[in-house]
VODO-83548 format. One record per residue (C-alpha): residue in one letter; z, y, x. Coordinates in steps of 0.1 Angstrom, whole numbers, plus 5000, padded with zeros to 4 digits. Each point is the difference from the previous one (the first is absolute). Layout:
AZYX;...
***
This chain:
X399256357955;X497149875021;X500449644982;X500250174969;X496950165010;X498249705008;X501249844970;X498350274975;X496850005026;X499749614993;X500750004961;X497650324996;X496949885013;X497549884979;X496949835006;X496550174977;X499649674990;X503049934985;X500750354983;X496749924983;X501249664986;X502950214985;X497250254980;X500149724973;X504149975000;X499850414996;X497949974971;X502349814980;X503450195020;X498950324987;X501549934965;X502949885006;X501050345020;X501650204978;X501350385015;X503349874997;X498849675024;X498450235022;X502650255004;X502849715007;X498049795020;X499250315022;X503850105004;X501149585005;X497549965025;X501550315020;X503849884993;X499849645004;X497649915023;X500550355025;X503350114994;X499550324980;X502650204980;X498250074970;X501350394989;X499450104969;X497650294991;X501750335001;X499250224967;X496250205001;X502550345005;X500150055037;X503649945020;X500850375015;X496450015007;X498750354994;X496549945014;X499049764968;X499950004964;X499949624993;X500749725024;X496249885006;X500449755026;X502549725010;X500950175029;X501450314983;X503849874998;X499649875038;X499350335015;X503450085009;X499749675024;X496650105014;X501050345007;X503449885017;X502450174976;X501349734977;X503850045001;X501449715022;X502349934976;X497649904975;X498649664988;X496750215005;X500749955040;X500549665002;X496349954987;X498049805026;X497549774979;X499550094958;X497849974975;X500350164966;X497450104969;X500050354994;X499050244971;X497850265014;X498850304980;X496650185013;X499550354979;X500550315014;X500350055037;X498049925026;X499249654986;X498850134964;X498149724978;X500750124968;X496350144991;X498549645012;X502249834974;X497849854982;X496250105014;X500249685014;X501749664995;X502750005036;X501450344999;X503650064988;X502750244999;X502849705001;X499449695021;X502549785019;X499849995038;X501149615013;X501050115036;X502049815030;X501450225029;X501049905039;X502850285012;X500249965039;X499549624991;X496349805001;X497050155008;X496049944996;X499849685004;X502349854975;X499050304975;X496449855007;X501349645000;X502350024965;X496850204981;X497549735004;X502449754992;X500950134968;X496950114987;X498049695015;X502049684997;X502450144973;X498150214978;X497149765012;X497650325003;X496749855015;X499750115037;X496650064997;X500650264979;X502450215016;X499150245030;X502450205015;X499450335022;X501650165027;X500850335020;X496750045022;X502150325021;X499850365001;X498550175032;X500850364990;X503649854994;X499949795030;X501149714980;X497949625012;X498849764973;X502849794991;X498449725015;X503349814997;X499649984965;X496449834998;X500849765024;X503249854978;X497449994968;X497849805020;X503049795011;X500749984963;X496549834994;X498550314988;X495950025004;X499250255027;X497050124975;X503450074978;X501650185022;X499350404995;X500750315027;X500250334977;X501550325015;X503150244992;X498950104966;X499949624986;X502349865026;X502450185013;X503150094974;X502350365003;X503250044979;X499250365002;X499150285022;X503149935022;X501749645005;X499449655002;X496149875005;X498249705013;X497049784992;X499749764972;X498249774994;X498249934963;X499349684981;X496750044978;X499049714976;X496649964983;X499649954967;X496649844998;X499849795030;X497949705016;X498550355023;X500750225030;X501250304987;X501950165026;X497550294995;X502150064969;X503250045019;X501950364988;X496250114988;X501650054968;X498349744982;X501849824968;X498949675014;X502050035031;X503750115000;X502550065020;X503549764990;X502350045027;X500750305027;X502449895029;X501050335017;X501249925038;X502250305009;X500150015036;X499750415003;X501350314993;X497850374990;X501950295011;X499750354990;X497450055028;X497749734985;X501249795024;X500649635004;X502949865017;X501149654999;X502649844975;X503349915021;X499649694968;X497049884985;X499849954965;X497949814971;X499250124968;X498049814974;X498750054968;X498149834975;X499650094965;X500649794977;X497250084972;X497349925025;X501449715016;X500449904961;X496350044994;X499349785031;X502349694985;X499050034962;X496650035011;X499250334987;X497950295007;X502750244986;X503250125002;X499650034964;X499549634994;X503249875015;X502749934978;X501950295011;X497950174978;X498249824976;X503349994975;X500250325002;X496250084990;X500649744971;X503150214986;X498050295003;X497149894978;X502349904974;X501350344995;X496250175003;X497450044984;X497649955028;X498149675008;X501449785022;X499950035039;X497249845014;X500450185038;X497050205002;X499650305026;X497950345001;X496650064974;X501049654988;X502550074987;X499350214968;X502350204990;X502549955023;X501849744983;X500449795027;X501950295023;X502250094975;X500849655001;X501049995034;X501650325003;X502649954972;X500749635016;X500750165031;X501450314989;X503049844982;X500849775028;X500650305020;X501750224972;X502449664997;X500649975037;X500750395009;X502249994968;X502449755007;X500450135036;X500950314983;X496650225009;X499350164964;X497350264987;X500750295008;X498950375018;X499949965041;X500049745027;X499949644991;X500850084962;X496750204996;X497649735010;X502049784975;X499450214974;X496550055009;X499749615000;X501450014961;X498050254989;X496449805016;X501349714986;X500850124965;X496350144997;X498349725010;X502049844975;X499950244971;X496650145006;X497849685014;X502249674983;X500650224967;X503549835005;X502750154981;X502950245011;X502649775013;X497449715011;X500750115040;X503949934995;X499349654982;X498749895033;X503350015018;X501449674990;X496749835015;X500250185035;X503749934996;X498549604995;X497750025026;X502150155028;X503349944989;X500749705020;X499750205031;X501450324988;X502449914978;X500750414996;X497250004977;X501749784975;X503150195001;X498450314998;X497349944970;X501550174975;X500350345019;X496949935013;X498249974962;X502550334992;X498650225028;X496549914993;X500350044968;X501450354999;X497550145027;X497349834982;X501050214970;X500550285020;X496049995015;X498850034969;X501650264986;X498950175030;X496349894994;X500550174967;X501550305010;X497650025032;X497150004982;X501550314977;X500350155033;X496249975006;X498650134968;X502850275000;X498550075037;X496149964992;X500850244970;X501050315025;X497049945025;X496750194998;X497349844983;X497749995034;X503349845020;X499049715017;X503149885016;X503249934988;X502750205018;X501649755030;X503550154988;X500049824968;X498549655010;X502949985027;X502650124971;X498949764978;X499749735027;X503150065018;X502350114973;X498549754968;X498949735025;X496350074983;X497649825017;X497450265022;X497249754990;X500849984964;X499850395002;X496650005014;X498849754970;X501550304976;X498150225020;X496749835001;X499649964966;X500250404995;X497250075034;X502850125023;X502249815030;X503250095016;X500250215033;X500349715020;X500850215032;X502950224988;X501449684983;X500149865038;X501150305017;X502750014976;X501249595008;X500050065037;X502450294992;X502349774980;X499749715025;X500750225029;X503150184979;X501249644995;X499549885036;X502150325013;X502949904975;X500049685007;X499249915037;X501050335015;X503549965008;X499549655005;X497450075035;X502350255018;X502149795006;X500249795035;X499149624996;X500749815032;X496849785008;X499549635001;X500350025039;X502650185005;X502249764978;X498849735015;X501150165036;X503350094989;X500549654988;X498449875038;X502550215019;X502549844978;X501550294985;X502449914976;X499650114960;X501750304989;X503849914987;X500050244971;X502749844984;X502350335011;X498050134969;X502949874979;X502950105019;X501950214981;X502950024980;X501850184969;X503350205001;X502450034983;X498950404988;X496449854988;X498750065034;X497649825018;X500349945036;X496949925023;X501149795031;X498450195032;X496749795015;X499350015036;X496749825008;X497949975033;X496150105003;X498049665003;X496750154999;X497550334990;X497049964979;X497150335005;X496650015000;X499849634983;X501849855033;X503149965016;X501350235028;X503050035017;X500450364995;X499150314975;X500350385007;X501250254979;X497850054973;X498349674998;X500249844968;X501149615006;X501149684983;X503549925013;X501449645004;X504049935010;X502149714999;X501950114969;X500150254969;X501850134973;X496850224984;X498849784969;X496149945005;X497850044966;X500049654986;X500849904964;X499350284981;X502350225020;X499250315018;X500649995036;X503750185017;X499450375016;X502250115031;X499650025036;X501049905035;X501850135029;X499649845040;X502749955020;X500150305020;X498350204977;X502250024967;X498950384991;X496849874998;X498849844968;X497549794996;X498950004958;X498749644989;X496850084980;X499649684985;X501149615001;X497949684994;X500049645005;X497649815021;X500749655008;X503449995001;X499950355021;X501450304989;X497950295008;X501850335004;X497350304996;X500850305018;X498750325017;X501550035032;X502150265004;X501049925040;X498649735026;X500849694986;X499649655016;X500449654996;X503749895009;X501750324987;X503050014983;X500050154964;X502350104976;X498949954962;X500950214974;X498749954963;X499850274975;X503149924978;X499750184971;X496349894996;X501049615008;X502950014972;X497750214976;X497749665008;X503149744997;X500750214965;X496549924987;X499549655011;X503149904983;X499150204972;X496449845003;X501649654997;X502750074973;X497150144978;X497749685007;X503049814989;X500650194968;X496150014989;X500449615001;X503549984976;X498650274976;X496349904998;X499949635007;X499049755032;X496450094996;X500650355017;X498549955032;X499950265027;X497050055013;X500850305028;X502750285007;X500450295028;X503050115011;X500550345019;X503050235002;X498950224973;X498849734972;X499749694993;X496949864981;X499649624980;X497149864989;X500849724976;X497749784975;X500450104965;X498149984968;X500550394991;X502450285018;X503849984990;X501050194968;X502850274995;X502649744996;X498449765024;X500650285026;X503150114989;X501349645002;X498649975036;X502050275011;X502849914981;X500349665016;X499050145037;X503250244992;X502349724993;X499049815033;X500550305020;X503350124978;X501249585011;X499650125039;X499149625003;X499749905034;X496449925015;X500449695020;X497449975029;X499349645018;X497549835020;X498949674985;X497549795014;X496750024973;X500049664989;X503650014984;X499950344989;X496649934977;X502549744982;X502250304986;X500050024965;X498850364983;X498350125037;X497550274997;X496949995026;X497050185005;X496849885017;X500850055039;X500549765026;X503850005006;X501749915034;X501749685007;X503350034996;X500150274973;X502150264988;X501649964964;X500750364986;X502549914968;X501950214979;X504049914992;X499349655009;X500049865036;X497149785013;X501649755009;X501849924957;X496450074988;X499049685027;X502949804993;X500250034965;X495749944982;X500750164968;X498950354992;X502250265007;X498650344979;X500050205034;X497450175023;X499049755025;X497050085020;X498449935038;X500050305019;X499550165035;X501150324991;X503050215002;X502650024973;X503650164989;X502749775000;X501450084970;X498150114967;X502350344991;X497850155030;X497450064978;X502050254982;X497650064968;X496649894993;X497450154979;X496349914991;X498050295002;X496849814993;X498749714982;X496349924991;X497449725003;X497650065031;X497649744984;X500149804969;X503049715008;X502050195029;X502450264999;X501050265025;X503550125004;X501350275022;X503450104999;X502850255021;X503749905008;X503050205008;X499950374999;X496249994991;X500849804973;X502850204988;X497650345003;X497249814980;X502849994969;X500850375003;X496550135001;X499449754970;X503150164979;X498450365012;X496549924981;X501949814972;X501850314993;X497250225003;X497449754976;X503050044976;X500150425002;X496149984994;X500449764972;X502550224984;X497950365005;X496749794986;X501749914970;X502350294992;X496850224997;X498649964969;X496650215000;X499250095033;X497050225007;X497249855022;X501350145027;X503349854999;X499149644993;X497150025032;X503250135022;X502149644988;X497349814998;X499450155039;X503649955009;X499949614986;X497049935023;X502050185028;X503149764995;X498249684995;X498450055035;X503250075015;X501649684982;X496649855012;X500750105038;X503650045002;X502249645016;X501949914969;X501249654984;X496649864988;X501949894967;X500950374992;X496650135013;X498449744971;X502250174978;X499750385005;X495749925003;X500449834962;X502050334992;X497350205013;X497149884986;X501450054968;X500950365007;X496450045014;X498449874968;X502150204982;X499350305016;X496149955001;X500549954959;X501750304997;X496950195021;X497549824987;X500850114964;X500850365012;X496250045016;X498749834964;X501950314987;X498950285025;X496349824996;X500050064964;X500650345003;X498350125023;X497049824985;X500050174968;X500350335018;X497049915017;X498349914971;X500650284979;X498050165031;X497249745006;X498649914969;X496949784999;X499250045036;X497949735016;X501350075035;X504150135001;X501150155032;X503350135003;X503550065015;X503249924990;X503450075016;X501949655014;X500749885030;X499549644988;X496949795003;X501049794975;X500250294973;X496550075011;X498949694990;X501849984972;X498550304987;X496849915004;X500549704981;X501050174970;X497550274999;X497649684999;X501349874976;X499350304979;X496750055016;X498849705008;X496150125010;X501350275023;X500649995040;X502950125007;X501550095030;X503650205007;X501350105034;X503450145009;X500550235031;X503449975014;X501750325015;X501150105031;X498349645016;X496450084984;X499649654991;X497949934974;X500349684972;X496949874983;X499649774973;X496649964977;X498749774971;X496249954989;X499149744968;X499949655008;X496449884997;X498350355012;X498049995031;X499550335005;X502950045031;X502949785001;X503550115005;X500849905038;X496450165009;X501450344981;X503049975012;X499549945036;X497450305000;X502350224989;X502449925024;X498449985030;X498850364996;X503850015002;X500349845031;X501249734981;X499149654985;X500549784972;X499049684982;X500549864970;X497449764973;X496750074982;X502150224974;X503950085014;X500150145035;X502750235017;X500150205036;X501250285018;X499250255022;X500750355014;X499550394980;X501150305027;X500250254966;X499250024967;X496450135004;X499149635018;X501349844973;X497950184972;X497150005020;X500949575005;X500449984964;X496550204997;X498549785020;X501449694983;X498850054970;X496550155009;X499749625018;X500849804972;X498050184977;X496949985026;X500549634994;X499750014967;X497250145002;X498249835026;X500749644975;X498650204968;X496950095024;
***
């Protein structure tokens, strides 16, 4: 290592003088570097010349990470190593040196740039992180060493105009300047007048609040040059940027705030690739480079704006040249989060997408004038553009263009239908209202996806704004609803620290043997047997250290030699049960929960006696809740299996959960299945199960078992060797023979029947697309299943009795048909609520809805009726009365109104108003009518005075408003109805005067 050292020391250092003989060679380098150049060069440089792995970027949807919605740095899919719980199984563990470009997604989050996009000409939402990483393996100086030499002698980056800072220490933190760090730049050639001190905000990088942390260091390059301008070093000036952070991880921040040194230092680089562009094409924007420019081109064919020309702020007129840039980098996101399966959609990850859409699509529509469907055109040029790299996005651009396409569509409806909302809204309010009610921005936006700032432009025009601080109170509610739902669960759990793995690995402990997991067998009865699991205590985790002892009561992490409980991994709920000591068998010891951490099994329990390290346990797992798991995860797999034979090889899953009760799929899928569809699902599933094929179960190492034709994998790092799960076929026929066998074949950790007949029955009691593109499937087995069919055959038999007593009755009264119509709205809630075959719950809704709009005919035509008559009655006894105040006996507000609508229509310059007291309840119904055009009072106005003498209220337009209210006896009422009309006519007379 140390000639290795000196070997990158010697080739790194550059002479001023030389480096400014090269600013002539740059010139006429910088177009000849395409992205695609820069991007290979930077990985060849790493795996050639250092002895790299390049890795390939993981998808922009976070690996088991719940603390992120997108992947936003290279170091994202490396955490597990850093935090010391990659499986040691894994490829992921071998990692020493690597180097990788990874798509990174910043909106949302802590790291939000999604209001920049645009403003200015470096922001984006999408960019590409080129990173190399040092696991345990170099350090400092040949980070320092291999940066300079790339970006100076093979980039051929003029020295002179590169300046690089580092950590200048922390005295609160009691951290020194990294003095080490300066000195190897200057040994690197590096001007001292270019070498920078800057404190913890600029120089010293956290992964969070808790976990690995060191100094980095920062190379800055200056865009004009031939001048000093370290006093533009992280000033924030355009001029001077930063290209390239490398992150020396040599700490650890506990919980206390804390720093404790790394039992293995780290490096972690990154350098994005848009800037470092700009440097070697010469450009002063991201904009310019010709990761973009294509894209701008395509997008001025299919506008009717002028073409880009890259201006910025009051320059830019009209804001042409933003829409510009946030529909090019808008759709290179949208294409990205796509194909790694992140779609529009209502929470999370999805909801940012969809907010990302919707930006776009104004910009595009509103700014561009560029027609509907314009945004999806530009797939096939990302697809160009990145495609080489990410060659997802050319497999994927035809769901990509159908996704955007539909949500497009979708946005403006809602645009349409939003601003209905508005005017509808605007309608109701006083005239002297000055702010528009919070409730109904944060509908609008959270429900229709309406833009809050497009609301206040409808607003401005008509003198009145939104109340922007109900609007906010009412986002921190939803965010902190969200964060409890999410993250809750996810925090009370115990999480063994950094150090505490790395001490368990220094005292040599041994990782846990788990592989008792699978021991059990199948009897001849059905029965499954689970082999018994002694296991020895290795070590106690409390109070985010290890001890050698916990008291009764103490809530601990639990190490042992070996297990049988199943830790949540997979998809797959972790095993219940409990634990007896030798010497203590009546005293049970419940395990709360099980997890992995680096290659550990970590028992959570509450101590229920003294318990120390050394003691003897007996394991017990819960049974019945382990097989009602095996049940599911077969199940899980026979399904996954079936999607694929009925629906085709583009079925792609894209998550499941598996606990004893259910078992839920999430699938890709242009539109949720059909009747037949999920009739023929189950049908299939029931065959499989009716074969009792047997579900072979075989270690294979990773390498040979990726060359299996028809194998089904998900995004996760998998252990080398790995276990094949396959269904009727063994393992070791689907190796030995490479053609596809139409069988479940999947890699999986989890547990599983061995043969399929175990899953007794299986029935999908739900089926429906959680965003446009992927589907959600959650389905019961075995008795569940077989309950879920009975409770369906109880509400198909009583749709059918409905059915028959709506149509047998010929001419109900009123009465009668609001009792069905009641009792079909009762019954489609219960088909609604109630676990039954989706396919049959499709069915009996379909039914339903028919009966309901039958049913509302029926009363619809029977309140015409009642209307009529008791209209003429009343006008028989109001003639030619310019204000008509009156009762009528119903206990239906739509009568009302009905009546009132055809007493004007035979008085159509009256003001009419009808209210209907309800007996023994005292309620009271109001409905009213006044001539279109007159201004004397309008009809919500009456109608809500009225009723909130009552106690009431109401609403309504300028000239149909309805309310109710409350009348103790009949006296109230006359005197309400008194009073009514003695208002209305003082309005019409206060107009005439």
């Amino acid at each position: 290592m140390a000639a290795c050292v000196r070997a990158l020391r010697g080739c790194a250092r550059l002479p001023v003088s030389a480096s400014s003989r090269r600013c002539s060679a740059l010139s006429r380098a910088r177009g000849q570097y395409t992205s695609q150049k820069v991007r290979r060069t930077f990985i060849e440089f790493f795996t050639e010349q250092h002895a790299h792995r390049a890795v390939p970027s993981a998808p922009v949807r976070p690996r088991g990470d719940p603390s992120l919605l997108f992947v936003n740095a290279g170091m994202n899919q490396f955490k597990p190593i850093l935090l010391g719980c990659a499986d040691p199984r894994s490829e992921m563990a071998s990692y020493r040196r690597v180097v990788n470009s990874q798509k990174c997604v910043r909106a949302g989050g802590k790291h939000n740039d999604l209001e920049d996009v645009g403003r200015d000409v470096y922001h984006h939402t999408f960019f590409e992180m080129l990173g190399n990483w040092s696991f345990g393996d170099y350090f400092k100086v040949e980070a320092c060493a291999m940066a300079w030499h790339l970006l100076t002698e093979v980039y051929e980056i003029p020295a002179e105009r590169l300046y690089v800072s580092y950590f200048s220490g922390d005295a609160a933190s009691g951290l020194p300047a990294d003095e080490e760090t300066r000195h190897i730049w200057l040994s690197l050639g590096v001007r001292p007048d270019h070498v920078l001190p800057f404190g913890m905000k600029d120089n010293f990088w956290e992964m969070g609040e808790t976990g690995p942390c060191g100094p980095c260091t920062e190379i800055h390059y200056d865009h004009v040059g031939n001048r000093s301008a370290a006093a533009l070093v992280n000033a924030d000036s355009p001029d001077v940027v930063e290209i390239w952070n490398l992150v020396f991880m040599q700490y650890n921040r506990e919980g206390d705030g804390g720093l404790r040194a790394l039992p293995q230092c780290s490096v972690d680089t990154g350098m994005g690739l848009e800037r470092l562009l700009t440097v070697l094409q010469g450009k002063r924007s991201n904009y310019d480079t010709d990761l973009f420019t294509p894209l701008l081109s395509a997008i001025h064919q299919c506008s009717k704006a002028p073409a880009y020309s890259g201006r910025t702020g009051q320059a830019d007129a009209g804001r042409v040249d933003m829409a510009y840039r946030v529909v090019a980098d808008h759709i290179r996101t949208l294409c990205v989060c796509i194909a790694d399966g992140v779609y529009p959609g209502m929470t999370g990850a999805e909801l940012v997408l969809r907010r990302i859409l919707r930006r776009a699509v104004r910009f595009s529509t509103e700014v561009l004038q560029a027609p509907e469907g314009a945004l999806a055109s530009l797939v096939p040029t990302v697809a160009h553009i990145l495609g080489d790299a990410y060659p997802e996005l050319h497999a994927e651009t035809g769901r990509i263009m159908e996704i955007i396409n539909v949500n497009e569509a979708q946005f403006l409806s809602s645009l349409k239908q939003g601003r209905r909302v508005i005017d509808r809204t605007l309608s109701k309010m006083d005239r002297d209202a000055v702010k528009f009610p919070a409730a109904v921005a944060w509908s609008l936006h959270r429900n229709l996806g309406f833009p809050l700032d497009l609301i206040d432009l409808m607003l401005e025009e008509r003198n009145m704004a939104v109340d922007k601080r109900g609007v906010e109170q009412l986002a921190a509610q939803q965010e902190q609803l969200q964060s409890r739902s999410e993250g809750g669960a996810e925090e009370r759990g115990l999480h063994m620290d950094l150090q505490s793995l790395a001490e368990l690995q220094s005292r040599s402990v041994p990782h846990t043997d788990d592989s008792p997991k699978y021991s059990y067998s199948l009897q001849h009865d059905g029965a499954y047997v689970f082999s018994p699991c002694r296991a020895s205590v290795l070590a106690l985790y409390c109070n985010q250290s290890l001890v050698s002892e916990v008291s009764e009561g103490q809530r601990c992490g639990m190490v042992l030699d070996r297990t049988c409980f199943y830790a949540e991994q997979g998809g797959q709920t972790h095993d219940q049960g409990y634990f007896t000591k030798d010497g203590l068998q009546d005293v049970l010891f419940p395990v709360e929960c099980v997890r992995l951490a680096g290659g550990y099994v970590v028992h959570e329990i509450t101590a229920a006696e003294t318990l120390r390290t050394g003691d003897q346990i007996q394991l017990h797992v819960d049974e019945t809740q382990r097989l009602a798991c095996m049940v599911k995860h077969t199940a899980t797999h026979v399904l996954n299996f079936t999607l694929r034979e009925l629906l085709g090889s583009g079925i792609v899953q894209r998550g499941s959960h598996i606990t004893a009760d259910r078992l839920r799929f999430d699938f890709s899928s242009k539109a949720s299945l059909n009747v037949s569809q999920l009739q023929e699902v189950e049908r299939m599933v029931q065959d499989i199960i009716h074969q009792n094929d047997v579900v072979h179960m075989k270690e294979v190492p990773l390498a040979r078992a990726n060359q299996i034709a028809g194998l089904r994998t998900v995004d996760e790092v998998y252990p080398d060797p790995v276990r094949v799960v396959s269904v009727g076929v063994a393992a070791s026929e689907l190796l030995s023979n490479h053609k596809h066998k139409h069988t479940s074949v999947e890699l999986c950790c989890g547990t599983h029947l061995l043969r399929t007949g175990g899953i007794r029955d299986f029935v999908i009691v739900s089926e429906r697309q959680m965003v446009k593109g992927i589907s959600r499937i959650i389905a019961v087995t075995g008795d569940d299943a077989k309950q879920a069919r009975e409770a369906g055959q109880v509400l198909l038999q009583e749709v059918e009795s409905l059915t028959a007593r709506i149509t047998a009755d010929h001419t109900p009264s009123l009465a009668t048909a609001q009792r069905l119509s009641k009792e079909v709205g009762l019954l489609t809630d219960a088909v609604e609520s109630t676990p039954i075959p989706q396919w049959q719950r499709r069915e009996l809704q379909t039914r339903l809805k028919a009966l309901q709009r039958s049913t509302n005919t029926t009363i619809r035509k029977l309140e015409i009726k009642e209307a009529a008559a008791k209209a003429k009655e009343l006008l028989n006894r109001h003639s030619n009365k310019a204000v008509l105040v009156d009762t009528l006996e119903t206990d239906s507000i739509s009568v009302v109104m009905k009546t009132v609508n055809q007493l004007s229509e035979h008085a159509p310059d009256s003001l009419i108003m009808l209210l209907s007291h309800l007996q023994p309840s005292g309620r009271v119904l109001c409905a009213c009518q006044v001539p279109k055009g007159q201004v004397a009072v309008s009809a919500s106005e009456w109608a809500l005075a009225v009723c909130g003498r009552l106690g009431g209220n109401a609403g309504g337009s300028a000239t149909v408003a309805k309310g109710v209210g409350m009348a103790t006896d009949v006296t109230d009422l006359l005197e309400t109805m008194r009073w009514a009309e003695e208002f209305a006519h003082n309005k019409r007379q206060q107009t005439t005067n």
